[in-house]
Backbone as XML, in Angstrom:
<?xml version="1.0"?>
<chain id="A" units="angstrom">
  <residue number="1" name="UNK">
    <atom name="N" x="0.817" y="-1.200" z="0.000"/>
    <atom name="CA" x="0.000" y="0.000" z="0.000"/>
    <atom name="C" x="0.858" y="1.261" z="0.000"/>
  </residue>
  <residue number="2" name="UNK">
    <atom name="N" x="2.094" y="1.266" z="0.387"/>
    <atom name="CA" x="2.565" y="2.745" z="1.001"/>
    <atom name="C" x="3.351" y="2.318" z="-0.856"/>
  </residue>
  <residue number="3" name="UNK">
    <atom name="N" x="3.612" y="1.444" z="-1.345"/>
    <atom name="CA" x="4.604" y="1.600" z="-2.965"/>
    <atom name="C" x="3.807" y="2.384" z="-3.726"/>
  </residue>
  <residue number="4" name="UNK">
    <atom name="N" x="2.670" y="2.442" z="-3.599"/>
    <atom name="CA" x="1.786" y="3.383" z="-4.845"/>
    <atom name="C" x="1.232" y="4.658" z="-4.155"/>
  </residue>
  <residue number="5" name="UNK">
    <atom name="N" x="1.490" y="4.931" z="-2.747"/>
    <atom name="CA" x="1.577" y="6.317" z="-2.148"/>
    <atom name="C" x="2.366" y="7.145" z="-2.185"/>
  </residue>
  <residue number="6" name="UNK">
    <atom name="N" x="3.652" y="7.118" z="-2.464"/>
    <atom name="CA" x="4.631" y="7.660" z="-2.544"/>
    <atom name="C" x="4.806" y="8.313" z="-4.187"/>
  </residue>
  <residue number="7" name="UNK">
    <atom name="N" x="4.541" y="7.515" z="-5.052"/>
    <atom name="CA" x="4.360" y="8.319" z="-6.361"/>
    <atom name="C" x="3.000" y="9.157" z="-6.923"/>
  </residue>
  <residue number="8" name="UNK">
    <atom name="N" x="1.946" y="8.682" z="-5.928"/>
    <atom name="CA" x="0.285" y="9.193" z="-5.969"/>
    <atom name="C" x="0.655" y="11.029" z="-5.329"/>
  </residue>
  <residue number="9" name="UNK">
    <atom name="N" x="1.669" y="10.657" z="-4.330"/>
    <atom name="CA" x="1.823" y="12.446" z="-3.243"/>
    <atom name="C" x="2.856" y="12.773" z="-4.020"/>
  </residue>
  <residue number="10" name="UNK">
    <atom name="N" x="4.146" y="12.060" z="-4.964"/>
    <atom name="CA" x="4.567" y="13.203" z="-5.914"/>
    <atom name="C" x="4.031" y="13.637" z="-7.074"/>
  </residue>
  <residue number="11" name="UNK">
    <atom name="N" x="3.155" y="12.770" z="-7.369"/>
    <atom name="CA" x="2.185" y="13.837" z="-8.550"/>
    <atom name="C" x="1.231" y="14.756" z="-8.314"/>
  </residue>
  <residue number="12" name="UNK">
    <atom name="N" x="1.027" y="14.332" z="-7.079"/>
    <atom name="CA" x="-0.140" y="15.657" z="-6.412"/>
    <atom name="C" x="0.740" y="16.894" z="-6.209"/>
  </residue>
  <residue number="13" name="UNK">
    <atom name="N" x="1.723" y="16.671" z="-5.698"/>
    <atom name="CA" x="2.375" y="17.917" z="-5.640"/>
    <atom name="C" x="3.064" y="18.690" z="-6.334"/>
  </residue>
  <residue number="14" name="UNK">
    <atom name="N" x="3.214" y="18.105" z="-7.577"/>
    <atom name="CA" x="3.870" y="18.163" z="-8.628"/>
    <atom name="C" x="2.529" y="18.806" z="-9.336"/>
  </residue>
  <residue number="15" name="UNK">
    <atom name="N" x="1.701" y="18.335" z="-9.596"/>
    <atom name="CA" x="0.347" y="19.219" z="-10.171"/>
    <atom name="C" x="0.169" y="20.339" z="-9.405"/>
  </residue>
  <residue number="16" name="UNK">
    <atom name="N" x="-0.165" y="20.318" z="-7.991"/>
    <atom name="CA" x="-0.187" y="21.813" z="-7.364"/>
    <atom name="C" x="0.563" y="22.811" z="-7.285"/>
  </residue>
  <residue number="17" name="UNK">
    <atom name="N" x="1.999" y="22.408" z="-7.412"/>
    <atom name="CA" x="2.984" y="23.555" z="-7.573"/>
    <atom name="C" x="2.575" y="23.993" z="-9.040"/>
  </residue>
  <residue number="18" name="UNK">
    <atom name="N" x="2.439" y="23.285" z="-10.327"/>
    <atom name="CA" x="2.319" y="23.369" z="-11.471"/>
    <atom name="C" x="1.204" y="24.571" z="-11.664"/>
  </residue>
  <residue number="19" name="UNK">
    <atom name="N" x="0.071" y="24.648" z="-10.688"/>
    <atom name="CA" x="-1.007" y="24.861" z="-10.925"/>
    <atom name="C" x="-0.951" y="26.434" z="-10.263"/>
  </residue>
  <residue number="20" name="UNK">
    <atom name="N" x="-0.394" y="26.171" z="-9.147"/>
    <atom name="CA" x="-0.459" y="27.238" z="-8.549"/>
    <atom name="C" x="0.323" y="28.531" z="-9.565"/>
  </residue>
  <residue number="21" name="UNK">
    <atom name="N" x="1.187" y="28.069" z="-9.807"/>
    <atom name="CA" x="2.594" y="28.632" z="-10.691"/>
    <atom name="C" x="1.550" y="29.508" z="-11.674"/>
  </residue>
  <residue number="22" name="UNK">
    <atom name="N" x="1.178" y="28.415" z="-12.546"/>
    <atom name="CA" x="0.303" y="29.087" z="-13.739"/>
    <atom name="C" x="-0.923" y="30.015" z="-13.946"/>
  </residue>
  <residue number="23" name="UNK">
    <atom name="N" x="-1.485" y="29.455" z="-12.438"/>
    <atom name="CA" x="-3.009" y="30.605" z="-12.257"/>
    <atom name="C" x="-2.372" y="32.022" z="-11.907"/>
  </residue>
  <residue number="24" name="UNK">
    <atom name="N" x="-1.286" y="32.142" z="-10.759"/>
    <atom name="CA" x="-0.491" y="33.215" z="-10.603"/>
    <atom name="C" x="-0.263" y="33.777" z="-11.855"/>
  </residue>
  <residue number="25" name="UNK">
    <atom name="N" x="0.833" y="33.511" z="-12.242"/>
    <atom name="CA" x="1.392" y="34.072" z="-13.878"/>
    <atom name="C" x="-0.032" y="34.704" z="-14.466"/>
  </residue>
  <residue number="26" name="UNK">
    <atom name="N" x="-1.036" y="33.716" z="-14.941"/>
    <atom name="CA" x="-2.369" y="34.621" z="-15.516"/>
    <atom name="C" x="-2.606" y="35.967" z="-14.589"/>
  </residue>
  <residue number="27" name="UNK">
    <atom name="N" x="-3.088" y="35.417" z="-13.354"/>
    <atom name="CA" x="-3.878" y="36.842" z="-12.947"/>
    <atom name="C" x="-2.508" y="37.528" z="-12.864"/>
  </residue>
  <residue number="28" name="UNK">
    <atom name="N" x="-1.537" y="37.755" z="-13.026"/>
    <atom name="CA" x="-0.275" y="38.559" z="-13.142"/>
    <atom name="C" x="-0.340" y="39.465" z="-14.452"/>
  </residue>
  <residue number="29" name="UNK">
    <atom name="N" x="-1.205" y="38.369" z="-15.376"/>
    <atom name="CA" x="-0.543" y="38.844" z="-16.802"/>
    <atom name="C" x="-1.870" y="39.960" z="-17.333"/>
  </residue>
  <residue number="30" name="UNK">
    <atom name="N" x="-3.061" y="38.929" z="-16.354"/>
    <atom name="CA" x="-4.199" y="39.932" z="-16.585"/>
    <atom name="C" x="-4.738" y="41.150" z="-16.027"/>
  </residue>
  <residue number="31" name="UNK">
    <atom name="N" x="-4.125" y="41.515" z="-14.885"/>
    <atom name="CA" x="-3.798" y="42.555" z="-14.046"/>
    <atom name="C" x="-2.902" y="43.919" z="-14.896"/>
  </residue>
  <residue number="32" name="UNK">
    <atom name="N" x="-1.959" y="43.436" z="-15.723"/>
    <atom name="CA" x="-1.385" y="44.317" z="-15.829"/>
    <atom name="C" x="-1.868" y="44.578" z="-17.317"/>
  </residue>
  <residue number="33" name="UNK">
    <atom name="N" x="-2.335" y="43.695" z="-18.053"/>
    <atom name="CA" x="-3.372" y="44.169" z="-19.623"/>
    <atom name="C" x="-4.760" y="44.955" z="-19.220"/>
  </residue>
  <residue number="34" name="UNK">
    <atom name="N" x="-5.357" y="44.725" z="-17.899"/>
    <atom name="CA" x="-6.050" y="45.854" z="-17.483"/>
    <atom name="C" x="-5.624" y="47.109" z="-17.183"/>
  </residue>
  <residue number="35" name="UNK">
    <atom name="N" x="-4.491" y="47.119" z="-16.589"/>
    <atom name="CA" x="-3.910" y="48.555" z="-16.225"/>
    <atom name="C" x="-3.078" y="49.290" z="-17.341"/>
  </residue>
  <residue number="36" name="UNK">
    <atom name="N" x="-3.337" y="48.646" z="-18.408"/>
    <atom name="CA" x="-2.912" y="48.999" z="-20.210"/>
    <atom name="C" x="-1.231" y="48.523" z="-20.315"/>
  </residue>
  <residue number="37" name="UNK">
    <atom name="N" x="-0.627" y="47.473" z="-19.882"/>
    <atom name="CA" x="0.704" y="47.617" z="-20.338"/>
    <atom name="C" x="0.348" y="46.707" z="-21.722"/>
  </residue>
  <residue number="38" name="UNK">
    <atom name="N" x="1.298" y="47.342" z="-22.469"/>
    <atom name="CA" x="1.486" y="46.490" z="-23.811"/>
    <atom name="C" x="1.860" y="44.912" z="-23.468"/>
  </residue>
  <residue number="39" name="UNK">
    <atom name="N" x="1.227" y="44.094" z="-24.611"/>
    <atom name="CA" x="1.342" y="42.959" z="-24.718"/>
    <atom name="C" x="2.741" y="42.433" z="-24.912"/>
  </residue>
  <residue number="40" name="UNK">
    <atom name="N" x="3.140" y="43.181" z="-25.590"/>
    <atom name="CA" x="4.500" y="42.669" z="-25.848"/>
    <atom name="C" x="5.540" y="41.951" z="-25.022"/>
  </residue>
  <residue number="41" name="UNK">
    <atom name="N" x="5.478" y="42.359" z="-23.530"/>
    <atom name="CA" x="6.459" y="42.652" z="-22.364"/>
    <atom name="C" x="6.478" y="40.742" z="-22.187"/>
  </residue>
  <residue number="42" name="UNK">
    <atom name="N" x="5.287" y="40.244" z="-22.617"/>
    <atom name="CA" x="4.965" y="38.705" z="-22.332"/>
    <atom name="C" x="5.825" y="37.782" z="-23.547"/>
  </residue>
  <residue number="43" name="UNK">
    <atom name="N" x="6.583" y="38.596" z="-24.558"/>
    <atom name="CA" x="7.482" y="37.648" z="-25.328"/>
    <atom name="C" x="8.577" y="37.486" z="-24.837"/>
  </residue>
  <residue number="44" name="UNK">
    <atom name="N" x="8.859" y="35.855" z="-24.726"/>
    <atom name="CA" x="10.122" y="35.656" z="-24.231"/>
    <atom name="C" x="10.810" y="35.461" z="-25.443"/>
  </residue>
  <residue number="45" name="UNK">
    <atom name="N" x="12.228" y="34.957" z="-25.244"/>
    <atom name="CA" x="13.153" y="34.327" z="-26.197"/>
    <atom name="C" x="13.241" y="33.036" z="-26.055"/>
  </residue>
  <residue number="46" name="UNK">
    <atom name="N" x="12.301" y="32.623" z="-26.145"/>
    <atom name="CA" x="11.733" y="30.735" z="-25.833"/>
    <atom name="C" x="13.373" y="29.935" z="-26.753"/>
  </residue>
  <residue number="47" name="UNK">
    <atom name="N" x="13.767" y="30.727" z="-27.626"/>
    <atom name="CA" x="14.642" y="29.725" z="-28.697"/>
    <atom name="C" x="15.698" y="30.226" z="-27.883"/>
  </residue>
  <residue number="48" name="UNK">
    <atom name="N" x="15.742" y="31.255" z="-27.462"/>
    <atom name="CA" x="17.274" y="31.902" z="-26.914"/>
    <atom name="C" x="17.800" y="30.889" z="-25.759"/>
  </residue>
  <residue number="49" name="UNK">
    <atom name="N" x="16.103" y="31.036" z="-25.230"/>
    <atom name="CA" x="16.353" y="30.481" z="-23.837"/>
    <atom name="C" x="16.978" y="28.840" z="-23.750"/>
  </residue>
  <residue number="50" name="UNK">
    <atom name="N" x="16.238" y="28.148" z="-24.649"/>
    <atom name="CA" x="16.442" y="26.457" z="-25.220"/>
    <atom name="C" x="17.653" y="26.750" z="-25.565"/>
  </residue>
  <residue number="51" name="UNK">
    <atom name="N" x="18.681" y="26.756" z="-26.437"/>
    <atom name="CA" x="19.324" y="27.042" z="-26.644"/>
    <atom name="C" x="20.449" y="27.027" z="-25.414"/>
  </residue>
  <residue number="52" name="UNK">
    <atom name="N" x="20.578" y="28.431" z="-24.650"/>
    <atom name="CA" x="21.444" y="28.248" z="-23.298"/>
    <atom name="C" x="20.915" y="26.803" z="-22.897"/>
  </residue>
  <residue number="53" name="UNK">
    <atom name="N" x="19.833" y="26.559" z="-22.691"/>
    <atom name="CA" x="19.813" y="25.197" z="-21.685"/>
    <atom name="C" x="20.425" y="24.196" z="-22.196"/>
  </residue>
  <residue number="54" name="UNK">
    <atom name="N" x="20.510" y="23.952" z="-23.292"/>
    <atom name="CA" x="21.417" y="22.873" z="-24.233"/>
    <atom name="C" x="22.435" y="22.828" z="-23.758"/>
  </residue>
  <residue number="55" name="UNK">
    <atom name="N" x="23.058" y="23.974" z="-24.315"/>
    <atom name="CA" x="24.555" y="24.520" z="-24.292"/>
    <atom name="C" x="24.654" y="23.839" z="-22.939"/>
  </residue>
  <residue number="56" name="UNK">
    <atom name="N" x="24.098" y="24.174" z="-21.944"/>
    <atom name="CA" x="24.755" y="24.224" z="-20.580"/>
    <atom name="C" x="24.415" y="22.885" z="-20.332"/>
  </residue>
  <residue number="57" name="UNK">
    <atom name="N" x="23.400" y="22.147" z="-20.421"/>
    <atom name="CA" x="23.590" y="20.427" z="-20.010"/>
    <atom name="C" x="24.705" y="19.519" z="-20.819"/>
  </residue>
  <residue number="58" name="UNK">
    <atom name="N" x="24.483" y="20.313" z="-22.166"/>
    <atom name="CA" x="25.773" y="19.135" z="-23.018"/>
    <atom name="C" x="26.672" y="19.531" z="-22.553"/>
  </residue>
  <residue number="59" name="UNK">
    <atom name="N" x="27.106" y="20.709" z="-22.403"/>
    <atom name="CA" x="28.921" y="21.262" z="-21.328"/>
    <atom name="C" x="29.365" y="20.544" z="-20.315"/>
  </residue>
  <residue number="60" name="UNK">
    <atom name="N" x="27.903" y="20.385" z="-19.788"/>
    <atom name="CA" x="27.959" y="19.909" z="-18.063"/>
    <atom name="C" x="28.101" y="17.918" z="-18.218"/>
  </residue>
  <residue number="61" name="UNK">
    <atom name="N" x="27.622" y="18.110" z="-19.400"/>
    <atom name="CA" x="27.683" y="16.355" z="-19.336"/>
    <atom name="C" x="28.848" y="15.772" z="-19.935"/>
  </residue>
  <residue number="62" name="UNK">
    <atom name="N" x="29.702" y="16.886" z="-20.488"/>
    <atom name="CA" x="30.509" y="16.532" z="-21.920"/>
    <atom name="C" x="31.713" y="16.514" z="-20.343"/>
  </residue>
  <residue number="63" name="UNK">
    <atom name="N" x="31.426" y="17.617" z="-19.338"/>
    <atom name="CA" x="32.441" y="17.951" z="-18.086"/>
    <atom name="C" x="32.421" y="16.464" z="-17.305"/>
  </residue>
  <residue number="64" name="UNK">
    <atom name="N" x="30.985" y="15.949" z="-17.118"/>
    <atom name="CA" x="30.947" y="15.042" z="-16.084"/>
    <atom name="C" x="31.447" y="13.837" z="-16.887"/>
  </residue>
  <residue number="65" name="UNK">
    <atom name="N" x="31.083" y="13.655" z="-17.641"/>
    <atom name="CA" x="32.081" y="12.587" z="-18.979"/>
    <atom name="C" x="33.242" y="12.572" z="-18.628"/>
  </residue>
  <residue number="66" name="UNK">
    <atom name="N" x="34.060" y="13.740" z="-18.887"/>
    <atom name="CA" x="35.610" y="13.535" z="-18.468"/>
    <atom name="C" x="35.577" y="13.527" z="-17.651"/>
  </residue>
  <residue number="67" name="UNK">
    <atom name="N" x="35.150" y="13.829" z="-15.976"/>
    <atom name="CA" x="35.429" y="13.704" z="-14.590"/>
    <atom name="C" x="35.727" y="12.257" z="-14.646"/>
  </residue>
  <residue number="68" name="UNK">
    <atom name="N" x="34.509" y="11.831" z="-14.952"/>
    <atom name="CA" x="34.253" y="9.689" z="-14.691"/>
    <atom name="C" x="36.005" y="9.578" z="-15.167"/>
  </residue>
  <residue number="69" name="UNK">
    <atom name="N" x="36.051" y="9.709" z="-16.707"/>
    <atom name="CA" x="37.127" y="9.006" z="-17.010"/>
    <atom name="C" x="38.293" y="9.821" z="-16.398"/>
  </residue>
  <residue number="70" name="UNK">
    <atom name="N" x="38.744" y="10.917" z="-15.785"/>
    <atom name="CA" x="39.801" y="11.040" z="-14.622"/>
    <atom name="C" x="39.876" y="10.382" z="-13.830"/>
  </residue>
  <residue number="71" name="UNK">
    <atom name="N" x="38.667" y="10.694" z="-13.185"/>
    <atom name="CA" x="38.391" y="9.086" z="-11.946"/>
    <atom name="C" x="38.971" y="8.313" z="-12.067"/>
  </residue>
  <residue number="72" name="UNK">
    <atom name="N" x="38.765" y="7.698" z="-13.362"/>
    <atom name="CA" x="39.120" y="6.027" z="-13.557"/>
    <atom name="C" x="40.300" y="6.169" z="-13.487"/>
  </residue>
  <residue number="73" name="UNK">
    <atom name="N" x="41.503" y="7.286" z="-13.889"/>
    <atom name="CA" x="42.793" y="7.570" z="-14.367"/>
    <atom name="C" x="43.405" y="7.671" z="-13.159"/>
  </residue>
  <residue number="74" name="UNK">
    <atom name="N" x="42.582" y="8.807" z="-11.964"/>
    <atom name="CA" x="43.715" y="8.704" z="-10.716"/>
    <atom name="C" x="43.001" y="7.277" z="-9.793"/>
  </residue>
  <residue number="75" name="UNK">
    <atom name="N" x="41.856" y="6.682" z="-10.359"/>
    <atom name="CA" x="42.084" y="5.504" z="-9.370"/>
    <atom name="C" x="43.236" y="4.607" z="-9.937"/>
  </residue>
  <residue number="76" name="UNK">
    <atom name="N" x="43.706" y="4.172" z="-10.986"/>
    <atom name="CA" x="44.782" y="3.442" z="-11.645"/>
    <atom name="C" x="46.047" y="3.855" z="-10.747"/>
  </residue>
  <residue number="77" name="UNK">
    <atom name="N" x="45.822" y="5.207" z="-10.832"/>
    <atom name="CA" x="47.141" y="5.684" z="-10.213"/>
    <atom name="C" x="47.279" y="5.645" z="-8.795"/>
  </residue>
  <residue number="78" name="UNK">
    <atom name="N" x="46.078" y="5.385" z="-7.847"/>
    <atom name="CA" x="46.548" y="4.848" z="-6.547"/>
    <atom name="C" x="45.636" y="5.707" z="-5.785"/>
  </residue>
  <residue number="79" name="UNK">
    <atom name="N" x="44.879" y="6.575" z="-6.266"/>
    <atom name="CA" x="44.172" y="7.402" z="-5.430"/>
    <atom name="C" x="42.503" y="6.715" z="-4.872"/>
  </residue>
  <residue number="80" name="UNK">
    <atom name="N" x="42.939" y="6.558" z="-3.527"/>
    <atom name="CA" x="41.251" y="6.648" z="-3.171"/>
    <atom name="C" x="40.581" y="6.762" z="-4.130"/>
  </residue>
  <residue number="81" name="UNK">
    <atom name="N" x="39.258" y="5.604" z="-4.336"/>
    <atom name="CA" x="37.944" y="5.919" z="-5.253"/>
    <atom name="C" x="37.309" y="6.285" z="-5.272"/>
  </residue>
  <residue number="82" name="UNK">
    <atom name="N" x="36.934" y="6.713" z="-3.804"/>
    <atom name="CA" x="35.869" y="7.865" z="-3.381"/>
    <atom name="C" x="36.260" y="9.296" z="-3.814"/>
  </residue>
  <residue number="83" name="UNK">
    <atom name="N" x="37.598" y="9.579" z="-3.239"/>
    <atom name="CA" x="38.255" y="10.884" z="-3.808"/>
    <atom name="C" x="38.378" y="11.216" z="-5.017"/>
  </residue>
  <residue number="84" name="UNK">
    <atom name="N" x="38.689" y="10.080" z="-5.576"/>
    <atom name="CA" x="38.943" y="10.711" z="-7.132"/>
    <atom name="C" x="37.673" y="11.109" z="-7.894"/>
  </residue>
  <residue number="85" name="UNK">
    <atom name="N" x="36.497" y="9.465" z="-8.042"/>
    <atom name="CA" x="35.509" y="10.177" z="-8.937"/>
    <atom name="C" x="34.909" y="11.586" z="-8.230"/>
  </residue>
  <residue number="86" name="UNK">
    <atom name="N" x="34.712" y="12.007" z="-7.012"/>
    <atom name="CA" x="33.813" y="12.801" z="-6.553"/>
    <atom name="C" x="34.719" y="13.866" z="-6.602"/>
  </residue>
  <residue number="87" name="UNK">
    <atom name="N" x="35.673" y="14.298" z="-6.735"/>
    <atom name="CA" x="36.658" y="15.329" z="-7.055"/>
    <atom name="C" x="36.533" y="15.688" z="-8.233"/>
  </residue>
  <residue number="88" name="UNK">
    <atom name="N" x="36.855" y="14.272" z="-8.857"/>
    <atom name="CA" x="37.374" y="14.645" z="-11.003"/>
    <atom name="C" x="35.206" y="14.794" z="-11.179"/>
  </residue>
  <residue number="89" name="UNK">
    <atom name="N" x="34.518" y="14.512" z="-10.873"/>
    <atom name="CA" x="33.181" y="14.816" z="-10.996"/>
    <atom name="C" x="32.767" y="16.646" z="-10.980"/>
  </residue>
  <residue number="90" name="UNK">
    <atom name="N" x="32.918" y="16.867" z="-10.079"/>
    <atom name="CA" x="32.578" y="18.183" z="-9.493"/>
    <atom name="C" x="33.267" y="18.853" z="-10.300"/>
  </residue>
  <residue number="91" name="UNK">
    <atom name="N" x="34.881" y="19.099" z="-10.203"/>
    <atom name="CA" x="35.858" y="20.068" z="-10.585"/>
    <atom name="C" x="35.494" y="20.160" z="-12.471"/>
  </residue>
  <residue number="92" name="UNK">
    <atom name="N" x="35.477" y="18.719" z="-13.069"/>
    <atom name="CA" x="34.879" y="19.205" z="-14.395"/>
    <atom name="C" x="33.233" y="19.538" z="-14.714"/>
  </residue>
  <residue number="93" name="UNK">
    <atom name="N" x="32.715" y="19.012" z="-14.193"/>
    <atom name="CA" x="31.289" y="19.423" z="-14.105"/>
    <atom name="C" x="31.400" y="21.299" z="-14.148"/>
  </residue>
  <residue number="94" name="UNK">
    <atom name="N" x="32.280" y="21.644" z="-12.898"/>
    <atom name="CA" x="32.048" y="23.138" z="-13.067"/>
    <atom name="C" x="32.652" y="23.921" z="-14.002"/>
  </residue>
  <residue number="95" name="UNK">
    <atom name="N" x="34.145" y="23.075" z="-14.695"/>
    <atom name="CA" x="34.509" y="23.923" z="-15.972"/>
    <atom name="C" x="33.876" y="23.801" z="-17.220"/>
  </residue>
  <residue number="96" name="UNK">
    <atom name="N" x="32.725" y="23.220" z="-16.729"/>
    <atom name="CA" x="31.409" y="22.764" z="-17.934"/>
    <atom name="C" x="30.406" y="23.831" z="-17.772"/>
  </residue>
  <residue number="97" name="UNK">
    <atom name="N" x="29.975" y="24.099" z="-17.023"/>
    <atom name="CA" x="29.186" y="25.252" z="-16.580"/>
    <atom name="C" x="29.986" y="26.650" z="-16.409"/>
  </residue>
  <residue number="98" name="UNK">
    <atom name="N" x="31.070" y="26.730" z="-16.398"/>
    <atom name="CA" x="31.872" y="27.784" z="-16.428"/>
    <atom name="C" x="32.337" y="27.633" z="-17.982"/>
  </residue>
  <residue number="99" name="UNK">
    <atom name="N" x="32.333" y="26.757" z="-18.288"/>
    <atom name="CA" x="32.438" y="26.997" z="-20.319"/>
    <atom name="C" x="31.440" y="27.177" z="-20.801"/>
  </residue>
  <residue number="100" name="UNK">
    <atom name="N" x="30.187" y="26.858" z="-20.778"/>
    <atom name="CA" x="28.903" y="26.867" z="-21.135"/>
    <atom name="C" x="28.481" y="28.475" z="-20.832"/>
  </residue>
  <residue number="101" name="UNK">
    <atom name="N" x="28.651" y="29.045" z="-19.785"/>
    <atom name="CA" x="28.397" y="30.757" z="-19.313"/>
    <atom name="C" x="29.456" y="31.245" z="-20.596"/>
  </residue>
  <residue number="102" name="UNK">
    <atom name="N" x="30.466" y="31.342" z="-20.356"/>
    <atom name="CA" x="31.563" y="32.150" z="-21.786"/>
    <atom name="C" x="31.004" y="31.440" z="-23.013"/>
  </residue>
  <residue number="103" name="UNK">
    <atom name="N" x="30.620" y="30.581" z="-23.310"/>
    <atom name="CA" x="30.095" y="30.406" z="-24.569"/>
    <atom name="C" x="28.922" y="31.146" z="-24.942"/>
  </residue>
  <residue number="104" name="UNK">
    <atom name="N" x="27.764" y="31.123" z="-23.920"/>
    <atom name="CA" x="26.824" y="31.721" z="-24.009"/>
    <atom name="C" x="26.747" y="33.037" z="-24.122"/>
  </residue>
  <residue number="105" name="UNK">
    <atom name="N" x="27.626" y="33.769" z="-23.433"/>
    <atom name="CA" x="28.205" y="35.372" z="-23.471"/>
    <atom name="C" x="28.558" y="35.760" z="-24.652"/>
  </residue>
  <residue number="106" name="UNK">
    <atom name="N" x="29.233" y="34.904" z="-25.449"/>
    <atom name="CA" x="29.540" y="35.035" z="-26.825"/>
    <atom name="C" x="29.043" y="34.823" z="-27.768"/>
  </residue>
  <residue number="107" name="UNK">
    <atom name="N" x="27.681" y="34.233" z="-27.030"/>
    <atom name="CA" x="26.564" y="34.194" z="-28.822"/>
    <atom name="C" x="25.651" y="34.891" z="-29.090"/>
  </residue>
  <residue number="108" name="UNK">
    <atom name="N" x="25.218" y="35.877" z="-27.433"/>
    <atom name="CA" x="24.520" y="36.584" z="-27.527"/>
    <atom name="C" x="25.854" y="38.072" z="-27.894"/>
  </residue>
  <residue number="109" name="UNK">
    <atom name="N" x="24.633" y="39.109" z="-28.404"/>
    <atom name="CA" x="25.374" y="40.051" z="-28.342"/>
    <atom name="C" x="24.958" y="41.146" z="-27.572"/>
  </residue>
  <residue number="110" name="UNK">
    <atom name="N" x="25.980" y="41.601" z="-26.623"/>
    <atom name="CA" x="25.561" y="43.305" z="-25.500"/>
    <atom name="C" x="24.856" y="44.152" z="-26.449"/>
  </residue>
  <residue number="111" name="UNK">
    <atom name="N" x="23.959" y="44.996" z="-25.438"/>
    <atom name="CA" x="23.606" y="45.911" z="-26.311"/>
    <atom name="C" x="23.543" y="46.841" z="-25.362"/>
  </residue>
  <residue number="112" name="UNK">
    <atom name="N" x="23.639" y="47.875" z="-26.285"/>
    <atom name="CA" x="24.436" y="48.865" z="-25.570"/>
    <atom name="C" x="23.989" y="49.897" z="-25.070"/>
  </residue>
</chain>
């Protein structure tokens, strides 16, 4: 009984945050088309935005990719296995996300 409760209360809550989120946003959006702001202010850069998110999971995965195989390299070499993958994990993971930000900086352009 409790195996099919546990995924029944994360979809409930998972719908109510969902829900709550979205009725907000409306009366947000309809509040302020009553008080005359232009429509416009509601376009995002949906492609811009996809886009960074790419960039930054393939960076981050292309980072955690090479962490594993460091891992594997300083465990050969004698290092603790705990230390190594969870070290070589993290440390490239973040020059993945720290490459992924400078990449992204560079495709958009400042304006000025």
């Amino acid at each position: 009984m409790e195996g099919i409760l546990i995924p029944f209360f994360f979809f409930a809550s998972l719908f109510g945050i969902l829900y709550v989120f979205y009725t907000t946003r409306n009366r947000e959006r309809l509040a302020l088309i009553e008080k005359g702001a232009d429509a416009k202010i509601f376009k995002t850069a949906g492609s811009q935005t996809f886009g960074r998110t790419v960039l930054s999971f393939s960076l981050l995965s292309i980072g955690i990719g090479f962490g594993v195989l460091m891992g594997s390299v300083f465990e050969a070499m004698g290092v603790v296995e705990e230390v190594a993958y969870t070290s070589c994990i993290f440390i490239f993971g973040g020059i993945g996300f720290l490459s992924s930000f400078f990449a992204a900086k560079k495709l958009v352009p400042e304006k000025d």
